[in-house]
C-alpha beads as a LAMMPS data file, in Angstrom:
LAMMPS data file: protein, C-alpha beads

286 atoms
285 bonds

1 atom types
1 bond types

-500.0 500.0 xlo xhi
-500.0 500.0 ylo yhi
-500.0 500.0 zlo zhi

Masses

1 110.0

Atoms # bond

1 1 1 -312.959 260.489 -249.014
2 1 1 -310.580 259.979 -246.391
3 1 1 -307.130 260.237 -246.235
4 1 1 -304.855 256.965 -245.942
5 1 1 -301.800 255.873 -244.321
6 1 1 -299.088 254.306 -247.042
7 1 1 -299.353 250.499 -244.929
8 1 1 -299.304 248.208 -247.607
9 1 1 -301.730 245.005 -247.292
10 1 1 -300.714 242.378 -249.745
11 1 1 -303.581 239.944 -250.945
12 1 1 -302.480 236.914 -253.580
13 1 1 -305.602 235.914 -254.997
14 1 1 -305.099 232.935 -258.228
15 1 1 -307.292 233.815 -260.808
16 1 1 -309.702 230.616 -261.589
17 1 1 -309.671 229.301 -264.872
18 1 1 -311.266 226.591 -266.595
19 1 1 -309.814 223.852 -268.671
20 1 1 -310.958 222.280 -271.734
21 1 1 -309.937 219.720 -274.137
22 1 1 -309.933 219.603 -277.588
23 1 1 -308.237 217.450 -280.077
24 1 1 -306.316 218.353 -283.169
25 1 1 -305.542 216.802 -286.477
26 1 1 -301.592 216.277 -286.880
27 1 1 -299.890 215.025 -290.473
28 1 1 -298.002 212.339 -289.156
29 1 1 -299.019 208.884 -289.870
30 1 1 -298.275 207.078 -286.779
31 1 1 -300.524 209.193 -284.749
32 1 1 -303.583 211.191 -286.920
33 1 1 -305.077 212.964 -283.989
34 1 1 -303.508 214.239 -280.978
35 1 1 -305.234 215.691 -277.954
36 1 1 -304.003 219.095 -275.859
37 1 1 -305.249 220.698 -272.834
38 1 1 -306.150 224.208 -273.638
39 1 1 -306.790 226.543 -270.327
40 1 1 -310.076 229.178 -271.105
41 1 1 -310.607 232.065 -268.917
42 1 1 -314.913 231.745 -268.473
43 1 1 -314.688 234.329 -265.647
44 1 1 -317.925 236.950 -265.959
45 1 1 -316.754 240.401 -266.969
46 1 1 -319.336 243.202 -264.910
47 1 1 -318.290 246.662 -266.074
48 1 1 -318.892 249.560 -263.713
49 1 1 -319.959 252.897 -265.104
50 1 1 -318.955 256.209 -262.704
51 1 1 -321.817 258.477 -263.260
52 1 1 -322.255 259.751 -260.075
53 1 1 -320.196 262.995 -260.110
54 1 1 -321.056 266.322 -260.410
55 1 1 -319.198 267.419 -263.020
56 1 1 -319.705 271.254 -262.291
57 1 1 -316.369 272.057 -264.471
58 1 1 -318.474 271.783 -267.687
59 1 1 -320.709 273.728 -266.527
60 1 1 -323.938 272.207 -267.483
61 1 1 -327.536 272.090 -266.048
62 1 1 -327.254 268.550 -265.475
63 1 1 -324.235 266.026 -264.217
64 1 1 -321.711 265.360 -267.101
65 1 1 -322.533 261.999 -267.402
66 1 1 -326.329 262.861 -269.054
67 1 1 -325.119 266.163 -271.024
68 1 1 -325.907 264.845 -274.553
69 1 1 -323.701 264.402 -277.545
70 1 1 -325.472 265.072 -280.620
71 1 1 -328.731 263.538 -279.688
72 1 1 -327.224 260.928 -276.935
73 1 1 -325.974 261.392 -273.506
74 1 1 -322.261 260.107 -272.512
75 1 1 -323.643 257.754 -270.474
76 1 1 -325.740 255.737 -272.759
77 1 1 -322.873 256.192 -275.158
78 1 1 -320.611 254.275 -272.739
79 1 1 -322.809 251.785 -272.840
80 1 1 -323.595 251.265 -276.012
81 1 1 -319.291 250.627 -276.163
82 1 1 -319.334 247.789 -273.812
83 1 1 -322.217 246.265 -275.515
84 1 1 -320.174 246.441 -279.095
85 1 1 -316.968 245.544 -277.700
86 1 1 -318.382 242.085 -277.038
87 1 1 -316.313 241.354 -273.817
88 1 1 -318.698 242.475 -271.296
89 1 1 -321.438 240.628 -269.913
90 1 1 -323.215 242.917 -267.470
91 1 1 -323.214 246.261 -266.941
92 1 1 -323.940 248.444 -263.222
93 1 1 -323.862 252.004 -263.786
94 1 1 -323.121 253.989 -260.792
95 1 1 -325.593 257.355 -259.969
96 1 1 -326.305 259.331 -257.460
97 1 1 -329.524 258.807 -255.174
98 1 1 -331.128 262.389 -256.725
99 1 1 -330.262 261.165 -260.278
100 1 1 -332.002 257.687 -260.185
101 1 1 -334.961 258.266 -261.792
102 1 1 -333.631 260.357 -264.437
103 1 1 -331.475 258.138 -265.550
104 1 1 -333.098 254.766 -265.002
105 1 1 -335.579 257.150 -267.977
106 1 1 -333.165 257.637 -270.395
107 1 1 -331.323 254.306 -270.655
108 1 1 -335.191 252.584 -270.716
109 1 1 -336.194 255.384 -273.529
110 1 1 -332.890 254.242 -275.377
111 1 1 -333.485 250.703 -274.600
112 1 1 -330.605 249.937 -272.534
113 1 1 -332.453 248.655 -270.006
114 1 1 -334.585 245.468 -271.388
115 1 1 -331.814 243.913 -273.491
116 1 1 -331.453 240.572 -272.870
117 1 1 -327.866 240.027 -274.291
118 1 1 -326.007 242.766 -271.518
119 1 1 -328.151 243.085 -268.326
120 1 1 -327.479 246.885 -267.540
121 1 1 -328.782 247.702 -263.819
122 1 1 -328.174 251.088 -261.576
123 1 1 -326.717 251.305 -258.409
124 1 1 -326.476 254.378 -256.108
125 1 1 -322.994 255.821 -256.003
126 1 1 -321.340 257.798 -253.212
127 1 1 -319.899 261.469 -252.362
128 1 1 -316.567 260.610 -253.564
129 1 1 -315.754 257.839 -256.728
130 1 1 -313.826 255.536 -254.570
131 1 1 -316.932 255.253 -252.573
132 1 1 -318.937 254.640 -255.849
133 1 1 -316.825 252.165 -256.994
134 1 1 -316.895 250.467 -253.634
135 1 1 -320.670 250.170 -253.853
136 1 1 -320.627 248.777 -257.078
137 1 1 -318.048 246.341 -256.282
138 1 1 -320.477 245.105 -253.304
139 1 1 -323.559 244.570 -255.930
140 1 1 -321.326 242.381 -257.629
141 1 1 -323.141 238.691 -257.061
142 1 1 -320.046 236.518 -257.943
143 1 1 -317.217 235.785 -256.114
144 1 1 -314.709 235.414 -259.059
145 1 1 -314.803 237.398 -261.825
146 1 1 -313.193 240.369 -263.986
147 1 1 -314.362 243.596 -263.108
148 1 1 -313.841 247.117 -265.840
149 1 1 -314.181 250.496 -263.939
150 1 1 -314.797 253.274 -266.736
151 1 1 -315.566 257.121 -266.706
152 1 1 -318.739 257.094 -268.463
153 1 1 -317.462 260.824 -269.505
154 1 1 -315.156 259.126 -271.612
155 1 1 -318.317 258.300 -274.178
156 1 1 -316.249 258.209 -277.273
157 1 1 -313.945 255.133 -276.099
158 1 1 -313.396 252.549 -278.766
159 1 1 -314.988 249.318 -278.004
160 1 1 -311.485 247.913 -279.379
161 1 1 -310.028 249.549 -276.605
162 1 1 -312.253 248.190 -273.942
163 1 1 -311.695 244.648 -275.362
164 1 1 -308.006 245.356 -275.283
165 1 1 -308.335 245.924 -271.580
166 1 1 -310.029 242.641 -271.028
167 1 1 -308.241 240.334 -273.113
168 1 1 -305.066 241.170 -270.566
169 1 1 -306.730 240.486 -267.405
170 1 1 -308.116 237.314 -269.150
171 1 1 -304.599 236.130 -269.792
172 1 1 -303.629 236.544 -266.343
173 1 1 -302.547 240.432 -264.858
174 1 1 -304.459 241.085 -261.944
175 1 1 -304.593 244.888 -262.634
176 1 1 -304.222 246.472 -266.341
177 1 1 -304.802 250.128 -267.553
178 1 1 -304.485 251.886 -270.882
179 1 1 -301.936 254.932 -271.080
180 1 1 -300.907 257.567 -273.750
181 1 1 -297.562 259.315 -273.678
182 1 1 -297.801 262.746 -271.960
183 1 1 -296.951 265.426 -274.886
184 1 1 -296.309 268.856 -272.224
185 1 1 -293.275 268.697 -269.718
186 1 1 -294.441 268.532 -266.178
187 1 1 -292.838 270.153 -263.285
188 1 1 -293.018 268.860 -259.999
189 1 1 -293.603 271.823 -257.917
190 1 1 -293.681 273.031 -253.786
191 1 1 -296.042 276.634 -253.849
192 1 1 -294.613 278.685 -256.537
193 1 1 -290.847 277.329 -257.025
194 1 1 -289.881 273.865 -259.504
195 1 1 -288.409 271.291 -257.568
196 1 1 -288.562 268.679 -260.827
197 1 1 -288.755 267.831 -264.271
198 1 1 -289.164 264.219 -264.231
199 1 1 -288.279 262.979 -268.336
200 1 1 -291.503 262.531 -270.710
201 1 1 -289.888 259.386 -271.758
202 1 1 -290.694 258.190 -267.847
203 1 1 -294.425 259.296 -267.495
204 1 1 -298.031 258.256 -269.210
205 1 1 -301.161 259.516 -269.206
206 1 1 -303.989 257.044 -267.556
207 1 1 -307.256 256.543 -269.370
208 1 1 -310.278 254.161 -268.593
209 1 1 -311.422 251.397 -268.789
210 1 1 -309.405 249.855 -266.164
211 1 1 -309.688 246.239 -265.724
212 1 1 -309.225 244.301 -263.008
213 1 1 -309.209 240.604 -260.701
214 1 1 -312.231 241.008 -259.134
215 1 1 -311.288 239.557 -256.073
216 1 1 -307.956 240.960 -255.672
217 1 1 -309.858 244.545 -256.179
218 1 1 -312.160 244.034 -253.377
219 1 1 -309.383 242.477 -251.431
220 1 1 -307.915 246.168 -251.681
221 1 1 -310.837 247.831 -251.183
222 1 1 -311.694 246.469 -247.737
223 1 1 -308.007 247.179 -246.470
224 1 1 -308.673 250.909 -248.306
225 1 1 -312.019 251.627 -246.187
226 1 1 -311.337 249.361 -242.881
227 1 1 -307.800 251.324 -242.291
228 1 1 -308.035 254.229 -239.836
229 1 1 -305.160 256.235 -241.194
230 1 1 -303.681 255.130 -244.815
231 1 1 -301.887 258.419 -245.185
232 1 1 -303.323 257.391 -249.275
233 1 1 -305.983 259.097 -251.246
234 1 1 -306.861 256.810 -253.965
235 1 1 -306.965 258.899 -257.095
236 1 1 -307.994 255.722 -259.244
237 1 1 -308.792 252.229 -258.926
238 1 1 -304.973 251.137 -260.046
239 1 1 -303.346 253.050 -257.666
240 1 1 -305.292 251.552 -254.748
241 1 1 -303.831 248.167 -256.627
242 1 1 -300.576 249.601 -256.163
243 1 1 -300.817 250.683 -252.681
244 1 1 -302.291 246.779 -252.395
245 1 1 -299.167 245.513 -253.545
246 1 1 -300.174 244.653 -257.377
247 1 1 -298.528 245.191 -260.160
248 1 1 -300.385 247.149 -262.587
249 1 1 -299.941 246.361 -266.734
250 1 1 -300.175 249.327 -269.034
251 1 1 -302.226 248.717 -272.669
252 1 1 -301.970 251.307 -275.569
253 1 1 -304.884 253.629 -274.667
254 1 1 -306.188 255.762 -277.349
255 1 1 -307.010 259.490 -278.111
256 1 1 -310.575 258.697 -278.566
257 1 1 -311.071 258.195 -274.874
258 1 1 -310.208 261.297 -273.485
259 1 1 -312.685 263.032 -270.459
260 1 1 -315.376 265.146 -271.168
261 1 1 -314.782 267.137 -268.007
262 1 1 -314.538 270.906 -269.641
263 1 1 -316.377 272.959 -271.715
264 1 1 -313.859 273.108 -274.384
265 1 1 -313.473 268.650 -273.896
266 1 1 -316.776 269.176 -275.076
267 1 1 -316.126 271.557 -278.556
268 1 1 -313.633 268.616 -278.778
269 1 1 -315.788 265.766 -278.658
270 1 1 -318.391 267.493 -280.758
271 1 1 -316.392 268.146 -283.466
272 1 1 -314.539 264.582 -283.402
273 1 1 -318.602 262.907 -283.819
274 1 1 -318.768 265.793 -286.354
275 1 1 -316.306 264.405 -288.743
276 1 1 -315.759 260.477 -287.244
277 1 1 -318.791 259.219 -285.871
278 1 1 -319.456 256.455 -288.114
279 1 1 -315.726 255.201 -287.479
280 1 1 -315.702 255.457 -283.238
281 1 1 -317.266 251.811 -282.802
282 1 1 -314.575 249.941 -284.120
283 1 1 -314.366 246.720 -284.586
284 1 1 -313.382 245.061 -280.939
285 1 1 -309.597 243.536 -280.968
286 1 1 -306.428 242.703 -279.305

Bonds

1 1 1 2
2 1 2 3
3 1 3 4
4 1 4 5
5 1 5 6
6 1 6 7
7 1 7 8
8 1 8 9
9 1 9 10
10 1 10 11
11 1 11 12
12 1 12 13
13 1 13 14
14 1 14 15
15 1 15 16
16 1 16 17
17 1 17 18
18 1 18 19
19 1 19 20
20 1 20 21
21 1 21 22
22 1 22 23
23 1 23 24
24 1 24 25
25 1 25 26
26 1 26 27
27 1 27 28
28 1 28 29
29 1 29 30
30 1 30 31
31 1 31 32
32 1 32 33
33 1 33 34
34 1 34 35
35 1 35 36
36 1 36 37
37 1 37 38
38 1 38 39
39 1 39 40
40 1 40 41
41 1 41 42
42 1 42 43
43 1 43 44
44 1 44 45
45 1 45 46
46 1 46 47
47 1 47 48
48 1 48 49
49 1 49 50
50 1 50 51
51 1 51 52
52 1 52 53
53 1 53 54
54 1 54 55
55 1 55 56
56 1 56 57
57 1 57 58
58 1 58 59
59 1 59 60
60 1 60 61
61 1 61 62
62 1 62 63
63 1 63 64
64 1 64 65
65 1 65 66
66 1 66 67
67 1 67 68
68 1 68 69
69 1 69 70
70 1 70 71
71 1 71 72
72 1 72 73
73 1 73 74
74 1 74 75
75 1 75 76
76 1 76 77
77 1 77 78
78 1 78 79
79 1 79 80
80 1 80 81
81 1 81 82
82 1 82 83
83 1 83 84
84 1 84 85
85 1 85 86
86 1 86 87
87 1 87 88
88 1 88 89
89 1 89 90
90 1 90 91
91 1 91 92
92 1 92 93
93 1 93 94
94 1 94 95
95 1 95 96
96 1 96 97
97 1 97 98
98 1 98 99
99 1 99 100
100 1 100 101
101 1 101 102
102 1 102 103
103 1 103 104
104 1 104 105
105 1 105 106
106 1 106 107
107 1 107 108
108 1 108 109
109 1 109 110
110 1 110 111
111 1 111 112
112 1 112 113
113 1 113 114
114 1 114 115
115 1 115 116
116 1 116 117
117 1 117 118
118 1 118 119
119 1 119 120
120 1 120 121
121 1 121 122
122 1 122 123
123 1 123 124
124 1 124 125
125 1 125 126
126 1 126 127
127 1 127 128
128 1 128 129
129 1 129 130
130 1 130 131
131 1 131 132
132 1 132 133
133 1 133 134
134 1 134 135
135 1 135 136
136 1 136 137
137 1 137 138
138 1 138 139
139 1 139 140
140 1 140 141
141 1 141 142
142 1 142 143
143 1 143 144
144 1 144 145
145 1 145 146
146 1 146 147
147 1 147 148
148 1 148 149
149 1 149 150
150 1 150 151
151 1 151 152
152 1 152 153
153 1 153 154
154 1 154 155
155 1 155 156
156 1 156 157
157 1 157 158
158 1 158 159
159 1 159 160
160 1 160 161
161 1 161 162
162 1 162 163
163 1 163 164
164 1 164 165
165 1 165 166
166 1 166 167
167 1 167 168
168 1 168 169
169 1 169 170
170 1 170 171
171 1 171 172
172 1 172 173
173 1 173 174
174 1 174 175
175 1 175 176
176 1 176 177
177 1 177 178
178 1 178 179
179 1 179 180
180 1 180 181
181 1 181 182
182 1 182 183
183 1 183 184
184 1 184 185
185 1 185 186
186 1 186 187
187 1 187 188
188 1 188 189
189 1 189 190
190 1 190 191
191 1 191 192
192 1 192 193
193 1 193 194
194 1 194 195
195 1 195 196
196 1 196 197
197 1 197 198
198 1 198 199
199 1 199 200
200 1 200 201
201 1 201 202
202 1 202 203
203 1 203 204
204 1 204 205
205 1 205 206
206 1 206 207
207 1 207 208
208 1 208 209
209 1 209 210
210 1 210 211
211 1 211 212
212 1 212 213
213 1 213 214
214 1 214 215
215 1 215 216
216 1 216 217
217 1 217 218
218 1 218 219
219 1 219 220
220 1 220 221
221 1 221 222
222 1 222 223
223 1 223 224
224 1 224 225
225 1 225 226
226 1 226 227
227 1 227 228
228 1 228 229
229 1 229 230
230 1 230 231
231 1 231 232
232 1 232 233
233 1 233 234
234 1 234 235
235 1 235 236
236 1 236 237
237 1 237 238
238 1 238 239
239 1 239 240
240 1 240 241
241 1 241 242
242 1 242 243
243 1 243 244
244 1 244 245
245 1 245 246
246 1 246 247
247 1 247 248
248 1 248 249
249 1 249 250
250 1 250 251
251 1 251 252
252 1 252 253
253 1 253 254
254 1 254 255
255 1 255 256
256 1 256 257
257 1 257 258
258 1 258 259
259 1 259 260
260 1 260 261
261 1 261 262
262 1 262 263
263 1 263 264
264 1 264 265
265 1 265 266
266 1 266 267
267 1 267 268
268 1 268 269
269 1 269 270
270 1 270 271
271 1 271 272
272 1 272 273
273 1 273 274
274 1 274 275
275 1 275 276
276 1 276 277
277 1 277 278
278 1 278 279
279 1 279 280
280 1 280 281
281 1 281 282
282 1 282 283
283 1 283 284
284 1 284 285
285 1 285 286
């Protein structure tokens, strides 16, 4: 991915909203029914999936994304969440070219592919996730719309979480993210000296799903790739927001959707489906 220069392209993009009317009963005599305007957010929700990396740190035969957890892969597990949580209403999951076929098999074996209530389709990611993203962004048909970007490595993400997300951007922020407090110290560091120790009380870990306006987040993706020298490397999709010019909301994240990126993420998430499996698809809320 290339590096980007810190100029800062603004886009203000309204999100659209439909309004409906409904009428009420009231107590008073002189007027028995009253009737209010209330504003809906219809917008389609398309969740992206990043499957496309490599995931050599774990160490497996085959990309993280299609290692399985006891008897499913992460990736079918992540979609099994957006299907529960009820918010989404399609799904593109983003591969690479050489994994295609292989996993076009395994979400049609767990019949992920045929169900008519979340259309779930594949799209060919690139060498880097921003560039994944980007391409899944393009296969986007609408115009309008809210988009969720999720690590489908994070297979053991609550659906309650994921509806969390959504329910924000529904009500308005054009970028939102979940976070957990960070429990170590960090030190800011130049080669092998401490330069900082910025407070714990000041700093959050960032989890996915990430939810987003989906026009303001290709707004900031064509200034991201059409820019010659950003002096930026994206590391997520909110920070591109940021460099944008957005402000980004932060949502309670939760434990449960930590990375399966190691070997010992893995022991982890074994051992949590071990003893909790029959509690991880929670009941989808605010």
């Amino acid at each position: 991915m290339r590096t980007l220069r810190g100029r800062t392209t603004v886009t203000t993009v309204r999100s659209r909203t439909s309004t409906s009317t409904t009428s009420i009963l009231t107590p008073t005599t002189t007027s028995p029914q009253c009737t209010v305007s209330v504003t809906v957010d219809d917008r389609r929700v398309t969740a992206l999936l990043a499957a496309a990396g490599r995931g050599t740190r774990l160490g497996a035969p085959v990309p993280k994304a299609f290692v399985s957890l006891r008897g499913m892969t992460l990736v079918e597990r992540s979609v099994r969440a957006m299907a529960t949580s009820g918010v989404i209403d399609d799904v593109i999951v983003l591969v690479s070219p050489d994994m295609a076929d292989y996993a076009r098999t395994i979400l049609d074996r767990a019949g992920l592919l045929d169900d008519p209530g979340l259309p779930v389709r594949l799209v060919h990611g690139g060498g880097e996730r921003a560039d994944s993203v980007w391409a899944g962004l393009r296969a986007i048909d609408s115009d309008d719309g809210v988009v969720v970007i999720h690590d489908a490595a994070r297979a053991l993400t609550p659906p309650g979480l994921i509806a969390r997300v959504v329910h924000r951007v529904r009500r308005g922020e054009v970028a939102v993210i979940p976070v957990v407090p960070v429990t170590d110290t960090i030190k800011v560091v130049d080669g092998d000296h401490v330069v900082d120790t910025p407070p714990r009380s000041d700093l959050r870990a960032v989890q996915t799903p990430q939810g987003f306006d989906l026009a303001a987040l290709r707004a900031a993706n064509i200034a991201y790739f059409s820019s010659d020298a950003p002096g930026f490397t994206a590391t997520d999709d909110a920070s591109l927001m940021e460099w944008a010019g957005h402000t980004v909301t932060c949502v309670k994240g939760d434990p449960m959707a930590l990375k399966v990126t190691t070997p010992m993420d893995m022991i982890l998430a074994r051992h949590i489906t071990d003893e909790a499996e029959p509690t991880i698809f929670e009941v989808p809320g605010d």
